[in-house]
N, C-alpha and C positions, 0 to 999 in steps of 0.2 A: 329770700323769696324768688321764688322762679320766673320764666321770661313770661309764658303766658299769665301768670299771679299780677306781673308789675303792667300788663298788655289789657287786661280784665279791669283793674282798678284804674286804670288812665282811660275809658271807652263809659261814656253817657251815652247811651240811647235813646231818645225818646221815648215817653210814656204815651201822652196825648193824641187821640187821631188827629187832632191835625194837624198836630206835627206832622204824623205819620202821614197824612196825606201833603202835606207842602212837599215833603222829598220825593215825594211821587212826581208831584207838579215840575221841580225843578230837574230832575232825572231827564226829563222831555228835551230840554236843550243842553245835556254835556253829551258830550262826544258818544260813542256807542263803548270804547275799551274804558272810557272813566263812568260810564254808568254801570259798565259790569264790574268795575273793581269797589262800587261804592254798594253794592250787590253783594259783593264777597265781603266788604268789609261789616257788613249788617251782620250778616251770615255768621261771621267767624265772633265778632260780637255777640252775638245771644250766646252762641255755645260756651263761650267763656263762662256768661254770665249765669248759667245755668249747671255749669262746674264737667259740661262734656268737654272736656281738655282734648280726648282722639279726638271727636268729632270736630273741631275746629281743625286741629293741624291736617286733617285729610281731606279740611274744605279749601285751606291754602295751596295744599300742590292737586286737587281738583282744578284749582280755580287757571292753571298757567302763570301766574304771576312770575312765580319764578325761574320760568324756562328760558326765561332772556339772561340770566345772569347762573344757571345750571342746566347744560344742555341735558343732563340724562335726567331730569326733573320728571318729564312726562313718563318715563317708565314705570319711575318708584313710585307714582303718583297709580300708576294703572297696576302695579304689585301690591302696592298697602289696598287698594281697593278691592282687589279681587282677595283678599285675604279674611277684610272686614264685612264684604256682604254676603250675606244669608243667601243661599241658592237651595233649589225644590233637588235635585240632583245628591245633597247631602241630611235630604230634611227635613229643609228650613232651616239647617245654622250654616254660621259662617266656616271655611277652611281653618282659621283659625282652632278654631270649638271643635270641628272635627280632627282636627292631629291631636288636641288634644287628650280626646277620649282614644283614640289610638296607642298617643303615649302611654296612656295607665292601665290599658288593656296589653299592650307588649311588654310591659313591666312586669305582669302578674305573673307569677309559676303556676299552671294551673298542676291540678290531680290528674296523675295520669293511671288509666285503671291496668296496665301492663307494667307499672313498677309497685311492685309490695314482696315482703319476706314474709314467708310461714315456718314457724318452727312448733314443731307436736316433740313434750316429752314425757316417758313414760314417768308416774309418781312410783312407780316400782318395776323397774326392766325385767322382763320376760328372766327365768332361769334356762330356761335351754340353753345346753351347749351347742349352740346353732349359729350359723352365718346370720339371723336376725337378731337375736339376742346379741351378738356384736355389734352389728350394724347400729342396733336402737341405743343402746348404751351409751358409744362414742358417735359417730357422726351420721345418727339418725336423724337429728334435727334439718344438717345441710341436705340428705339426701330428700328429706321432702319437699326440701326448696329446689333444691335441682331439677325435681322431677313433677314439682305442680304446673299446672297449666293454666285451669281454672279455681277461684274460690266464690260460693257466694252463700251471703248469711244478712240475716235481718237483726242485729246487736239489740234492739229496742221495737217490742208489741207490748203495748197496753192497750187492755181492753175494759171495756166499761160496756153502761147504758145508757138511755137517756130519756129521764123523769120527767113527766109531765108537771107543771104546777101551774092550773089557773093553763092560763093562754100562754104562758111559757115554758120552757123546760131548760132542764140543769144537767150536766153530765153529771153519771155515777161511775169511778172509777173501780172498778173491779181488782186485776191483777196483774201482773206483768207476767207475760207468755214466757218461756223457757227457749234459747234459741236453738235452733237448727243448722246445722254446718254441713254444707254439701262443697266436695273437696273433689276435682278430678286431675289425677297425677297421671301420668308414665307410669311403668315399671323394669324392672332390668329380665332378664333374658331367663332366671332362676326362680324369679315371683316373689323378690327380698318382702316389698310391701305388701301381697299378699296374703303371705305365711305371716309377717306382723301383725295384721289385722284380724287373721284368723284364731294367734294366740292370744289376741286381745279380748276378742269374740267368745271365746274357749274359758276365761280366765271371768267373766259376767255369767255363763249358763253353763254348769258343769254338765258334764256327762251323766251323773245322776242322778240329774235334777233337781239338786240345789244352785242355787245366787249364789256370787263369789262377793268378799268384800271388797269393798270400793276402791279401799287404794290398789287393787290388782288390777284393774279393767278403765282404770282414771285416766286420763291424761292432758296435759297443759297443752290449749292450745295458742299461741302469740302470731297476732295478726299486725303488720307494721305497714301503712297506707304510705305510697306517691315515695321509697325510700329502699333500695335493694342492699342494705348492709348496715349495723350499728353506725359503723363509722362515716357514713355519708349521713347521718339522720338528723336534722335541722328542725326538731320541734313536731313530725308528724304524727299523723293519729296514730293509734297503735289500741288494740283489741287483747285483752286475756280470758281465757276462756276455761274454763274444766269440764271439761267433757267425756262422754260414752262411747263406746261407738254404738250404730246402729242400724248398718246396712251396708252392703258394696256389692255393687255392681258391673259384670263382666262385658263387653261388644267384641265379639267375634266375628269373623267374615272373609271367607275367601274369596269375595270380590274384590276385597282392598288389600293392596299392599303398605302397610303405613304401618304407623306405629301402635301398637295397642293403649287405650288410654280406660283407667277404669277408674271407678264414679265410687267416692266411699262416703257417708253420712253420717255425723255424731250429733248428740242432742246432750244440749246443758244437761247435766248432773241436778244443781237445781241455781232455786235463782237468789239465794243466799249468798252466794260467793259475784261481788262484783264483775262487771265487765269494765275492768282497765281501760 
């Protein structure tokens, strides 16, 4: 049993007012420092008894008592307090309360939207004997990490209505939307991911005017959130995609000297094939 356990169980209080009013009465003629320690000792008493264990020990070095017999009493006495009260500055909670929300906020790894890997591969590489057709084969995948900037895509649209019935209504779930992938990379100085994209382009709408099959014009797209390599990857999200292409777009400008950066857009194939 602990000290304030055996300090709680040895302490009667008075029930009765007039009990409660005799100590009033008798309070009048002791001293002023034995009326305030019989003041503290009430004090420290209820809190026991009512099971605030802090609240008693920070009414005892509130009270001075012990700064005759520990001169840095008053300090620790004015540090556990300003730790324990609620201030408008944090609030309304205690410093306490606030480091602690601190703590589990400095803990967390957030999402950071400048670390993620893309890797696009073709379901069947280009035959040209071309510097793309190599490129896309072997380390096409790294060069559109290298060379992405931006990515942005909505993984999940469902659409529905919503049914009236009586004074209430119900959603009706329709379909789930096919997503869209808008991708803006760099490119190198030859147009490697241009001409990629164009034999992509080339390989979906023939020249005369027939649709290619699908696995010509397919391609995987793997999207890996808050993680810039397999081997650093700790459980993040990650996105798989099979996708078209469906657009790319050029920004030229001889007012800038900068790097060229151009905008290319595929659309889910369909929405059979999960999103990973």
């Amino acid at each position: 049993m602990g000290l304030f356990d055996n300090v709680a169980n040895s302490i009667v209080l008075p029930k009765s007012a007039g009990a409660i009013a005799a100590i009033g009465q008798a309070k009048k003629y002791l001293p002023p420092r034995l009326g305030a320690l019989v003041n503290t000792g009430l004090g420290v008493g209820n809190k026991l008894l009512s099971g605030d264990l802090g609240g008693a020990a920070l009414s005892v070095l509130d009270s001075g008592l012990l700064a005759n017999y520990f001169p840095r009493v008053d300090g620790l006495a004015a540090l556990a307090a300003y730790w324990a009260t609620p201030t408008p500055l944090l609030g309304g909670i205690t410093p306490a309360e606030a480091k602690a929300i601190f703590d589990e906020c400095s803990a967390t790894r957030y999402a950071k939207k400048n670390l993620f890997l893309i890797e696009i591969t073709d379901l069947m590489p280009s035959s040209m004997d071309s510097l793309v057709s190599k490129l896309m084969i072997g380390d096409g995948a790294s060069m559109f990490n290298l060379f992405a900037t931006e990515v942005n895509y909505s993984p999940w649209t469902i659409t529905g209505d919503k049914m009236r019935i009586g004074s209430a209504s119900i959603d009706s779930v329709h379909s789930l939307e096919s997503v869209d992938l808008r991708l803006t990379t760099m490119d190198d100085s030859v147009g490697t991911l241009k001409k990629w994209f164009e034999s992509k382009a080339a390989a979906a709408t023939k020249r005369d005017g027939c649709v290619g099959v699908p696995i010509e014009y397919l391609v995987k797209i793997r999207i890996l959130h808050s993680f810039i390599t397999d081997a650093s990857n700790r459980g993040g999200y990650e996105s798989v995609l099979y996708m078209r292409p469906a657009s790319i777009e050029f920004d030229l400008s001889r007012r800038d000297d900068t790097v060229q950066e151009i905008q290319m857009t595929f659309s889910q194939f369909d929405s059979f094939f999960p999103v990973a």
